[in-house]
TORLO-803956 format. One record per atom (N, C-alpha, C, O): x, y, z. Coordinates in steps of 0.05 Angstrom, whole numbers, plus 32768, in hexadecimal, padded with zeros to 4 digits. Layout:
BEGIN
XYZ ...
This chain:
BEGIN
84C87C1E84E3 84D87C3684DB 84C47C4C84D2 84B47C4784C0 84C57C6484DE 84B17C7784D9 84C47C8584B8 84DA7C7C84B0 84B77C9784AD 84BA7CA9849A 84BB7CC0849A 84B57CC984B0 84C17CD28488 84BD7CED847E 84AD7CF2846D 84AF7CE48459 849A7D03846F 84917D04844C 848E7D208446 847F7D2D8455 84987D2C8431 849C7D42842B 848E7D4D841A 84917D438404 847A7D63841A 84577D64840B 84567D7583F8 845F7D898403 84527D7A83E5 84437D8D83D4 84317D8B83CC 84297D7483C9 84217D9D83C3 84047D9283BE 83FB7DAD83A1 840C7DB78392 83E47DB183A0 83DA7DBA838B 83E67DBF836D 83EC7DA88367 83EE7DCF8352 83F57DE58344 83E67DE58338 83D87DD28331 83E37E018332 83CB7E188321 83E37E1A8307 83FC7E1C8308 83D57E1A82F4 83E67E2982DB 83FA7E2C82D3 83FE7E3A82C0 84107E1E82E4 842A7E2782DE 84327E2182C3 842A7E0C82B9 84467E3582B0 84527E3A829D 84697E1E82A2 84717E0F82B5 846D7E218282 84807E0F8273 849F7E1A827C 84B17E108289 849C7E2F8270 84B47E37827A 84B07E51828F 84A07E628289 84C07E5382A9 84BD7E5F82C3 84C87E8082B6 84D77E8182A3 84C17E9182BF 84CA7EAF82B8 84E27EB382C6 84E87EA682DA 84F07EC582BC 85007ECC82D7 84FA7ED082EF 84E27EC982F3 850A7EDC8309 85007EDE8321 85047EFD831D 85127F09830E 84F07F078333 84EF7F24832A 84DF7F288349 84D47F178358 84E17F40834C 84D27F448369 84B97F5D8358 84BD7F688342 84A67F5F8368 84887F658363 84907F7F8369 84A17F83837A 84807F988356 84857FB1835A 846D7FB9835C 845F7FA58356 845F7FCD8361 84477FD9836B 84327FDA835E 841B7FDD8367 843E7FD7833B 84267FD88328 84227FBC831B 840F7FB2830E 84427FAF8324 843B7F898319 84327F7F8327 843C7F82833E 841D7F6E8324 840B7F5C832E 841B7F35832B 84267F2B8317 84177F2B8343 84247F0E8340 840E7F098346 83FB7F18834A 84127EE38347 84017ED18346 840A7EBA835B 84207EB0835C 83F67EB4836B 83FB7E97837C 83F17E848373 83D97E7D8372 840F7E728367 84037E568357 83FC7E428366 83E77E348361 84107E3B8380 83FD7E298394 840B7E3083AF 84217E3983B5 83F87E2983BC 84037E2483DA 83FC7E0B83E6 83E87DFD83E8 84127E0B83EB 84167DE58405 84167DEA8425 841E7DFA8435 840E7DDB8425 84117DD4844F 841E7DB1844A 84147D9E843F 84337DB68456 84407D9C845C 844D7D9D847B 84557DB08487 844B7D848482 84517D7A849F 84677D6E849B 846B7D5C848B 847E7D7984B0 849B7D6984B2 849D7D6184D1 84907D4E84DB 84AA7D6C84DB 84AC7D6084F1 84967D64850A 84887D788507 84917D568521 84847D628531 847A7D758541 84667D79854E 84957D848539 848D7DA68549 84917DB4852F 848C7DCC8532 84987DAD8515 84977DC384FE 84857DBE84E7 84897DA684E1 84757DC884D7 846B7DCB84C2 846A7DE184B8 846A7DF584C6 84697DE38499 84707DF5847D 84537DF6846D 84427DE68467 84597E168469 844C7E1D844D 84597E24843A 846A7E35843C 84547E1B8428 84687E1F8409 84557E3383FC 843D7E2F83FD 845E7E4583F1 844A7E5483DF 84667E5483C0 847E7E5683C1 84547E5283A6 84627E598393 844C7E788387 84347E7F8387 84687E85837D 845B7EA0836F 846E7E9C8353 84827E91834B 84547EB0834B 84637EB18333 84777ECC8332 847F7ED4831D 847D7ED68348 84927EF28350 84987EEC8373 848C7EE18385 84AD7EF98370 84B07EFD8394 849E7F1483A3 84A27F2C839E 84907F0D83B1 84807F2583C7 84847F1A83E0 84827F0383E8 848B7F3483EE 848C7F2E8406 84707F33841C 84657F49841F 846C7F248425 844F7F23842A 84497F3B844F 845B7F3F845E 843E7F3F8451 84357F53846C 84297F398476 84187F2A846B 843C7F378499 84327F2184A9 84247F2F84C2 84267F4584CC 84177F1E84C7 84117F2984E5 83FA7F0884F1 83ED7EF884E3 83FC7F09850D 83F37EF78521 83DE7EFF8533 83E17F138540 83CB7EF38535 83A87F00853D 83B17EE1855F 83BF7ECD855D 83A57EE88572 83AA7EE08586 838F7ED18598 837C7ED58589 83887EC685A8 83717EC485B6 83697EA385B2 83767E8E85AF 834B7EA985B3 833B7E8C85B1 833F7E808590 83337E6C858A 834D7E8C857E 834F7E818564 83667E8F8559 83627E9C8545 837D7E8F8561 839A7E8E855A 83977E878535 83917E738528 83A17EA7852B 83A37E9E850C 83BB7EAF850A 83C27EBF851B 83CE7EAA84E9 83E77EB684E1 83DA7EBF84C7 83D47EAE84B6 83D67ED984C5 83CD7EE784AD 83E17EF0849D 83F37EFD84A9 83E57EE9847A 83F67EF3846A 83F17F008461 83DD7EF68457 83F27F178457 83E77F24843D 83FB7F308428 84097F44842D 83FA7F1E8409 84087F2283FD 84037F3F83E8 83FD7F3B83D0 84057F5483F2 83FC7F6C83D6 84007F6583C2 84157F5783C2 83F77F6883AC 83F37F728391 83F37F528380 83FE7F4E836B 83E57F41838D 83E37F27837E 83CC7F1B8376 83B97F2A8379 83C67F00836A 83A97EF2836A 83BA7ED58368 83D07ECC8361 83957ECA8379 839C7EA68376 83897EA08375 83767EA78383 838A7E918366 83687E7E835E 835F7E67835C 834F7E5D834C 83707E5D8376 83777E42837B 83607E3E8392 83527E518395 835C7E2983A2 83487E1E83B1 834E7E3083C8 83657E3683CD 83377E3983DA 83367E5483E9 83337E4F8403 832F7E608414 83377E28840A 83397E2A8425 83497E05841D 83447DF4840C 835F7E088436 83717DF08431 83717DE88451 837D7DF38463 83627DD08452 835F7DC48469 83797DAF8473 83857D9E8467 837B7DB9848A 83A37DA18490 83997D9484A1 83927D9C84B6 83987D778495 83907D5B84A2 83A77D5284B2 839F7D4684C6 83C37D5484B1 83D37D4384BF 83E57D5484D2 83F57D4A84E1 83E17D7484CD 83E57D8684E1 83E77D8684FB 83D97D758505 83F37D95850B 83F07D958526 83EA7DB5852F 83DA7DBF853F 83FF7DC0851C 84067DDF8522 83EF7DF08519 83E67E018528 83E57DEC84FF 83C27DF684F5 83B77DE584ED 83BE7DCE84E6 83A17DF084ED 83817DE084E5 837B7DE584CB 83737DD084C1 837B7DFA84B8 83757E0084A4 83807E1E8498 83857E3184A6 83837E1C847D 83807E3A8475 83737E49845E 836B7E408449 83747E628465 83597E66845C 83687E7D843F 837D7E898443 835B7E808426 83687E958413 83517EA3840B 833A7E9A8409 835C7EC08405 83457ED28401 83547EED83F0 83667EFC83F6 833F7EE883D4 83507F0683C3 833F7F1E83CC 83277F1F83D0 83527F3283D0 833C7F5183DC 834E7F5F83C6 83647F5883BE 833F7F7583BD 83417F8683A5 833A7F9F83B1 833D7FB383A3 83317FA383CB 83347FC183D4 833F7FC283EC 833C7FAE83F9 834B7FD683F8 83537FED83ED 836A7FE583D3 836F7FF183BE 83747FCF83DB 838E7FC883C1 838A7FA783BF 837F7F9883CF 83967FA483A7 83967F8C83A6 83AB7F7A83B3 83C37F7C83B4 83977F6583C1 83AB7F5283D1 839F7F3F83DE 838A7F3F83EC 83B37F2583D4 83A87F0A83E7 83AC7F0B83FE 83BD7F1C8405 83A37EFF840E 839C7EF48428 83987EDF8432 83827ED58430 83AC7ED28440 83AE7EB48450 83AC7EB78468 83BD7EC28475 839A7EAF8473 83937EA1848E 839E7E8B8493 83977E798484 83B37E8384A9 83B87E6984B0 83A87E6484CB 83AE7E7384DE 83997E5484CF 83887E4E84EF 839B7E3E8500 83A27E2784FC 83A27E4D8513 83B47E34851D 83AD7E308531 839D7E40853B 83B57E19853F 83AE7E048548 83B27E14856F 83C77E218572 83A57E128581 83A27E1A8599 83B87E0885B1 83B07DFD85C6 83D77E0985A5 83EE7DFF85B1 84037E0885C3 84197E0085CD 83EF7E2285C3 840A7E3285CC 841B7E4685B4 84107E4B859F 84317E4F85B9 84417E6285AA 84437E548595 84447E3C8598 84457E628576 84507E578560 84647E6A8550 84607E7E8542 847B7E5C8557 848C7E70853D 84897E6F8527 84867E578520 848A7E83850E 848D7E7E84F4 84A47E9484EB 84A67EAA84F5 84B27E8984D9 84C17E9984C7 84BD7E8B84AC 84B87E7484A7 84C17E9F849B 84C27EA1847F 84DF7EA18461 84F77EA78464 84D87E9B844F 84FB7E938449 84F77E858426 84F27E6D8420 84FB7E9D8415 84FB7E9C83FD 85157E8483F2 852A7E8383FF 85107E7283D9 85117E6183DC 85167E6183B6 85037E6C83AA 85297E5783A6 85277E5B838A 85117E768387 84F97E758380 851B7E89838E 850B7EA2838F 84F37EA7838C 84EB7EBC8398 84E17E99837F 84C97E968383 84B57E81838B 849F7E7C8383 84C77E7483A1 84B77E6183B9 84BF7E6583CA 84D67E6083D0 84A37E7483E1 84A17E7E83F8 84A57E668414 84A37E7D841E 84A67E5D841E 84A87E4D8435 84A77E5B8452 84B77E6A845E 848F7E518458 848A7E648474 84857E458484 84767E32847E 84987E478496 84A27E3184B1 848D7E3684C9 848C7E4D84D4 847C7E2184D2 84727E2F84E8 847D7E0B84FE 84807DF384F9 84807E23851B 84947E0B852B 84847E188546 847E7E2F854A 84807DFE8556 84787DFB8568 84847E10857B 84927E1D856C 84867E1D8594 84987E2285A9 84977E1285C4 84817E1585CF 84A67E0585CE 84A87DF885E6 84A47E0C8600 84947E0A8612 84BA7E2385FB 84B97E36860D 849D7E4B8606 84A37E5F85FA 84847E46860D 84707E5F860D 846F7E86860D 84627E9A8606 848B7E7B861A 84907EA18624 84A57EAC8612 84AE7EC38615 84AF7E9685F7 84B97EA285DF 84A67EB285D0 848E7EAF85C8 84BD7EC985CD 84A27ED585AD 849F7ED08599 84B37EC28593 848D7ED28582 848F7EC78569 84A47EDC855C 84A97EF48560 84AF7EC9854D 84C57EDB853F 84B77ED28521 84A77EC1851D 84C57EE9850C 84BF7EF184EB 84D37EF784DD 84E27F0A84DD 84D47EDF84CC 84F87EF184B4 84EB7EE8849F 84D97ED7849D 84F97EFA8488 84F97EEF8475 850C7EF78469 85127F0F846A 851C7EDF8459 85387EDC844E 85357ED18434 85367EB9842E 85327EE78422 85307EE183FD 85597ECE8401 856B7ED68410 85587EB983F0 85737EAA83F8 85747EAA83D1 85617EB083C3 85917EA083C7 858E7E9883AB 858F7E7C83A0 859B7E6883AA 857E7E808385 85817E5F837D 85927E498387 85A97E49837E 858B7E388399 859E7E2B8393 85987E0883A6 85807E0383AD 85AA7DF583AD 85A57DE883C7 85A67DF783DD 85B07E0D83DC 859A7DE983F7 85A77DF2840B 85A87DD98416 85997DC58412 85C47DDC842A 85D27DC18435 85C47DBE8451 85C37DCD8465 85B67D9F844A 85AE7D8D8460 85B77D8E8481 85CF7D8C8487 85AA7D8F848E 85B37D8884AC 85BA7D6584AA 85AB7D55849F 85D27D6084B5 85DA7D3B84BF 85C07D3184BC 85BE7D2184A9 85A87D3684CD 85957D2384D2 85867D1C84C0 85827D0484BE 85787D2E84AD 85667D3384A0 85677D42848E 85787D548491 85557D42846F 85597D578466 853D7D568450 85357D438443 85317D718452 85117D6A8441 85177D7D8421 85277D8F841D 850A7D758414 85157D7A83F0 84FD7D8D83F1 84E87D8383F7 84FF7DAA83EB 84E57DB683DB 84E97DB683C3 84FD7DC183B9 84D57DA983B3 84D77DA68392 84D57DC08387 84C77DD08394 84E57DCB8369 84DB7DDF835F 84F07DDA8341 85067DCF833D 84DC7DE8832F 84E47DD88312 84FE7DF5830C 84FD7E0D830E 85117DE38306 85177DD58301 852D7DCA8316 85347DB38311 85347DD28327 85497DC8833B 85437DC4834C 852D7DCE8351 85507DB68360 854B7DAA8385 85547DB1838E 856C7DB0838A 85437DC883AC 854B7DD483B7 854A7DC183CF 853B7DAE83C9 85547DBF83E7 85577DB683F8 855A7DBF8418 85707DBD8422 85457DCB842A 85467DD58441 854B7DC18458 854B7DA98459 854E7DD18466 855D7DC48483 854D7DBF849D 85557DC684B3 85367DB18499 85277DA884B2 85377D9584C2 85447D8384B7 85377D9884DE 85497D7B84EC 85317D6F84F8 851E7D7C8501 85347D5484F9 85217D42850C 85367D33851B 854B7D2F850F 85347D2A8533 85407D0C8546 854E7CF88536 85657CF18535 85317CED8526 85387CD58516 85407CD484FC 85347CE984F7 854B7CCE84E6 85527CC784C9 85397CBE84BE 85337CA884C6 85237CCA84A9 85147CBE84A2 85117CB5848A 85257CA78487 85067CB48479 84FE7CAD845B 84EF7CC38453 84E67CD48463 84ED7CC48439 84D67CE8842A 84D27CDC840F 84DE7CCB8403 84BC7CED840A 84B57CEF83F1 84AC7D0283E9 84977D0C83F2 84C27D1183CC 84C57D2983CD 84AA7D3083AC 84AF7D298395 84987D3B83B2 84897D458399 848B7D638387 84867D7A838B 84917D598379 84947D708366 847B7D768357 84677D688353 84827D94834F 84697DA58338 84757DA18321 848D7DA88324 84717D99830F 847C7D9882F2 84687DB082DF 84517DB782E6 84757DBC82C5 84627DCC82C0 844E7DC782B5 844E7DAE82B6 84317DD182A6 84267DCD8290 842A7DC2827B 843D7DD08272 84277DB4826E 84377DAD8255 84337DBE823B 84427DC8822A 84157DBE823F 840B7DCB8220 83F17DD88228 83E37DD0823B 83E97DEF8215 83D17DF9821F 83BA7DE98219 83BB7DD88207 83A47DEF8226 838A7DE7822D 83717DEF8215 836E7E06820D 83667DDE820E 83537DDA81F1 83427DF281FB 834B7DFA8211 83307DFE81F5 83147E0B81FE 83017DF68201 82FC7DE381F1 82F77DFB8216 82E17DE98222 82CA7DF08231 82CF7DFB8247 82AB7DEC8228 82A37DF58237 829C7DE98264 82A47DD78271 828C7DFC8269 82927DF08283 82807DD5828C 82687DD28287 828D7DC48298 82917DAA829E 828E7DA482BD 82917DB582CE 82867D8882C3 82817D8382D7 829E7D7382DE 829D7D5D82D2 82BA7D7682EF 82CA7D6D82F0 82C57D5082F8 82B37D488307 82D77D4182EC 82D77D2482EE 82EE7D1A82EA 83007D2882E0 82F47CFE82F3 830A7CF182F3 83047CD882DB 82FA7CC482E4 83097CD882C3 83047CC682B1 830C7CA982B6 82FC7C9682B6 83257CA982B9 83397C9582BA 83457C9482C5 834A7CAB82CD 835A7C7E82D4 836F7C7F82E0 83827C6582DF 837A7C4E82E5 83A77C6E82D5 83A77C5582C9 83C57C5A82CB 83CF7C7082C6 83D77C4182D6 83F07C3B82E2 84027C3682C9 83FB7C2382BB 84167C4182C3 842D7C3D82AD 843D7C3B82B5 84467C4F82C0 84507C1B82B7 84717C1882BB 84827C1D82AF 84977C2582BA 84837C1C8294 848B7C1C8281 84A47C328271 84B47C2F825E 84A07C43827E 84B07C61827C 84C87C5A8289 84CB7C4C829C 84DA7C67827A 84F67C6C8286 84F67C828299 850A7C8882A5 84DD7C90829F 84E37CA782AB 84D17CA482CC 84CB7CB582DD 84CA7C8182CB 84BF7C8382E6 84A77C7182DE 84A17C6782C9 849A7C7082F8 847F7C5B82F6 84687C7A82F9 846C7C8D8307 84557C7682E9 844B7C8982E0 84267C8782EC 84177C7482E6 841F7C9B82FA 83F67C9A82F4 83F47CAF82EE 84007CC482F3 83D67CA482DA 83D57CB282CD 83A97CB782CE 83937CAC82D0 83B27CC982CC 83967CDE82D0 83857CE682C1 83887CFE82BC 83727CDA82B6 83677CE7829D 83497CF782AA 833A7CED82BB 83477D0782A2 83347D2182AF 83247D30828D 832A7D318275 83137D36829D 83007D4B828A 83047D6A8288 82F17D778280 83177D74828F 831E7D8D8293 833F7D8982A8 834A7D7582B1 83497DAB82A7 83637DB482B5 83547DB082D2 83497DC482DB 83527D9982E0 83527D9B82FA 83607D8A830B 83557D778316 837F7D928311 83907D86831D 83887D888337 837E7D9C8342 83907D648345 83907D70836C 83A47D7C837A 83B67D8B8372 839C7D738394 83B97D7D83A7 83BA7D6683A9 83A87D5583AC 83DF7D6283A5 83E77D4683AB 83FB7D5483C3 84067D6A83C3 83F97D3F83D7 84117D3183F1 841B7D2183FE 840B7D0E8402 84287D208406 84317D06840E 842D7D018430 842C7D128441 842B7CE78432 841B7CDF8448 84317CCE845F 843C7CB9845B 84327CDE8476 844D7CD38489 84387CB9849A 84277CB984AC 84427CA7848C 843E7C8C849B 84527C708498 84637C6D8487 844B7C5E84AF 84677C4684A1 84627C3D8489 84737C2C8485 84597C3E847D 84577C3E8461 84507C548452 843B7C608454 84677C59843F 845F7C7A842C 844C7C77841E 84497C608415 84397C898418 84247C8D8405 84277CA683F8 84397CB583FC 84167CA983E9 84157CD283DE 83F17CC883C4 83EA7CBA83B1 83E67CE283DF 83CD7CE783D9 83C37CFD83C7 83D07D1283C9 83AD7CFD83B2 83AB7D0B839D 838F7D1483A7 837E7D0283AB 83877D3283AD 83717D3283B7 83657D4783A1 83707D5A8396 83457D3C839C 833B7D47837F 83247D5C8392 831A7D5183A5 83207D6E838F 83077D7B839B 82EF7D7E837C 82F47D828365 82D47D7A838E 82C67D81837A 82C07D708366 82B27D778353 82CB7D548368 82D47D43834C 82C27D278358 82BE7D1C836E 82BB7D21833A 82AD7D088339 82BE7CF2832F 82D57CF48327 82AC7CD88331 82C87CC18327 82AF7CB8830C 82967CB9830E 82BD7CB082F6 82B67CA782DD 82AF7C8A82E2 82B97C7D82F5 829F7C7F82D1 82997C6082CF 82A97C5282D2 82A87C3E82E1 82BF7C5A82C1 82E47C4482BE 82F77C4A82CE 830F7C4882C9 82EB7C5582EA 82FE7C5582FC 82FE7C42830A 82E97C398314 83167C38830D 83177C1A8325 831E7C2B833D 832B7C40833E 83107C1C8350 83177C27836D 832E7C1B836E 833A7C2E8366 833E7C0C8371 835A7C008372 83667BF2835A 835C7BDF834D 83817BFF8355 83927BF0834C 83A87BE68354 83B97BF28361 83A87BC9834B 83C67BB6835B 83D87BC48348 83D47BC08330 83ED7BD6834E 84007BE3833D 84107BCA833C 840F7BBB8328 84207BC48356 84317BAF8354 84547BBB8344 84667BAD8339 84537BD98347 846A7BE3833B 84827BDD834D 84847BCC835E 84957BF08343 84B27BEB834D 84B77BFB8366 84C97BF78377 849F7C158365 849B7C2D8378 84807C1F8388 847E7C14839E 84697C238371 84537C2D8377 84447C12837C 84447C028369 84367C0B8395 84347BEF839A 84097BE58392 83FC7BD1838B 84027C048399 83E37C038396 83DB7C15838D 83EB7C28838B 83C17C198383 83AA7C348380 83987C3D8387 83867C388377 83917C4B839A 83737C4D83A2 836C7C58839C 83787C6B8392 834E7C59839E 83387C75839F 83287C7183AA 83207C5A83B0 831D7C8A83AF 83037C8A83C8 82F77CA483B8 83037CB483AA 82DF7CA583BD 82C77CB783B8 82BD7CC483CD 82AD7CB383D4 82BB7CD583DB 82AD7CEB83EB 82927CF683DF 828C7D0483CB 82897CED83ED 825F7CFA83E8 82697D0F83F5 82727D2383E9 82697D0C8408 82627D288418 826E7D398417 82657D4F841A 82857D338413 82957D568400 829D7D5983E8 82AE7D6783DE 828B7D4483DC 82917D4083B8 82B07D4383AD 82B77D52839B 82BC7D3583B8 82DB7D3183B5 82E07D1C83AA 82CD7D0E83A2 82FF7D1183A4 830B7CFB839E 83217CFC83AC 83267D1383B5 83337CE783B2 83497CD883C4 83527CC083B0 83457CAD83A8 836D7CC983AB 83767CB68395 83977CB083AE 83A67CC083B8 83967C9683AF 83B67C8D83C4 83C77C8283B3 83BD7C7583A0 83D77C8283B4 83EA7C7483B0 84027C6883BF 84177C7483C3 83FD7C4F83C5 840D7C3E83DC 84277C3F83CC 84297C3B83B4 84397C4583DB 84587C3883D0 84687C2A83DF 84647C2583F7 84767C2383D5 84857C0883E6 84A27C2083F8 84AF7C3583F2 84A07C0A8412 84AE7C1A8422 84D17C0E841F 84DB7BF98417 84DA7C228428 84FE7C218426 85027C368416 85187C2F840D 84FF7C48840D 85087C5583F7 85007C6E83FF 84F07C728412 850E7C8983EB 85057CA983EE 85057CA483CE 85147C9883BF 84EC7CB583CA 84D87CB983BF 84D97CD983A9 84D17CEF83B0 84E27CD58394 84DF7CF68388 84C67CEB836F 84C67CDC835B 84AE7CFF837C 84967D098368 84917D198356 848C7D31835B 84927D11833E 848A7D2B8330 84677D328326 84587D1F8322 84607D498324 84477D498310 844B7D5782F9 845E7D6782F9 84377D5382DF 842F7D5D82D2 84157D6182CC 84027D5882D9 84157D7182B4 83F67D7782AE 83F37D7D8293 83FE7D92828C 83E57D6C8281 83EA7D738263 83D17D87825E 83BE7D77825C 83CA7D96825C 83AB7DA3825E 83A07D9B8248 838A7D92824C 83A97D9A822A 839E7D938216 83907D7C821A 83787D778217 83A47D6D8220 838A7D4F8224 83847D43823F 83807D2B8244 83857D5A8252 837D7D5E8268 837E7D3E8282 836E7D31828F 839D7D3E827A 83A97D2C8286 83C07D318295 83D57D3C828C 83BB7D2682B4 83CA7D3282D3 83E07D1482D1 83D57CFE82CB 83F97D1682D5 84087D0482D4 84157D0382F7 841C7D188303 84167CF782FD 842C7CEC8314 84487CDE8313 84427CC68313 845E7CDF8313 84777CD3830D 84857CD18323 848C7CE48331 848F7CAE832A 84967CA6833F 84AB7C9D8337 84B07C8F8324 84BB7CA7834A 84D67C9E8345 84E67C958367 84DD7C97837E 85047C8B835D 850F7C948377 851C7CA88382 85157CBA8372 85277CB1838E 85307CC58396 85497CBE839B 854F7CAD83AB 85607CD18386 85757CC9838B 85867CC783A7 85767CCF83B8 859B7CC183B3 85AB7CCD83CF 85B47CDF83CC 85BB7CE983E1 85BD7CF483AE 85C97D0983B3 85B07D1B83BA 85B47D3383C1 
């Protein structure tokens, strides 16, 4: 039985409590807290962007021997990792982020895509300040790319029969409408906020101290992350016959008391891995889960005692 797995990955800084939704005016400046690349079906994959305001971004499509989808969001900043490589992609290869401050201020996303032929994307606001830009294969070549974007309001949106993929956002579940052939399984990850602010510290060589499996909670089977500083990964989830969801550390070393594996042996969560990268000074933290089940993830991040939480649960049927 194949799966679904439904991805989020990074957050930068997000607040305790979310601001209103408000759209960006010429002299307010927003912020990009993270952006995701997740893979759904075979001819579709998503970028999720969260802001901290709605902007509507200036699109445009560069053509030739290196096919890219350029965004440029005016009047914002992000200071999140400046190039996001998509390993399980088909549609792009990577993307690339870049703040420019002249002539005006504004981010800039490069998506590289992949040399397939035509790619449609449309765009489609989402609890008002999560962006979702769809990019879908075209069968027919001699279609044109089409562009919308449709600010929609808080709320669900109702499932297609076949399928249906959860974008997390605190505090409610939103729910979009990808269709696939088959009925699969997902595992849906959420951003949870900050908890508390962050000590002063000076600068540090990021590390992974600890890492350490809790059943015990009513609120889920729990890992837990103990770190030397605010340096959360990108977590996602991994479409294989057996679900996983990978925590990827850039830049990060592993501490003495890290076990490369733990037998979780939970009710979710079945193993733990880790792996070490020399060569791109990274970490890879897995987590095997036992299959049959959909999957709702949450994270946190306590900054004070600079501890990244993971929370596994199930995922209800409603």
């Amino acid at each position: 039985m194949k799966w679904l797995l439904s991805c989020c990955a990074t957050f930068f800084g997000l607040l305790l409590f979310a601001p209103p939704v408000f759209c960006v005016g010429q002299t307010e400046r927003a912020t990009i807290d993270s952006i995701v690349y997740s893979v759904g079906s075979q001819n579709k994959e998503k970028i999720t962007f969260r802001l901290s305001a709605q902007v509507d971004p200036k699109t445009f499509t560069l053509e030739g021997d290196n096919p890219r989808l350029v965004m440029d969001f005016p009047n914002t900043y992000y200071s999140g990792q400046k190039k996001i490589v998509v390993l399980k992609g088909k549609l792009a290869t990577s993307l690339r982020i870049g703040v420019h401050q002249t002539p005006k201020q504004k981010t800039r996303v490069v998506v590289d895509l992949s040399k397939i032929g035509k790619i449609n994307y449309s765009l489609k606001y989402v609890e008002g300040r999560i962006l979702t830009v769809t990019l879908q294969a075209l069968r027919d070549k001699g279609v044109e790319i089409n562009r919308s974007v449709n600010p929609v309001k808080a709320g669900p949106v109702t499932p297609s029969p076949k399928k249906r993929e959860v974008v997390a956002a605190t505090p409610k579940r939103v729910v979009p409408t990808p269709v696939v052939k088959k009925e699969k399984k997902r595992v849906v990850v959420k951003n949870e906020p900050v908890l508390n602010e962050p000590a002063v510290t000076e600068s540090v060589t990021p590390a992974i101290l600890d890492i350490t499996f809790d059943d015990s909670s009513n609120r889920g089977e729990m890992v837990l992350f103990h770190l030397n500083d605010f340096f959360p990964p990108s977590v996602s989830a991994v479409e294989k016959d057996r679900p996983s969801v990978q925590c990827d550390f850039s830049q990060m070393t592993l501490g003495k008391d890290v076990k490369r594996e733990i037998a979780a042996d939970g009710k979710y969560v079945e193993r733990i891995r880790t792996t070490y990268n020399k060569n791109s000074d990274s970490v890879r933290v897995v987590l095997d889960l036992l299959p049959g089940r959909d999957y709702d993830l949450q994270q946190v991040f306590f900054k004070k005692d600079n501890l990244f939480v993971l929370i596994i649960n199930e995922l209800s049927p409603e």
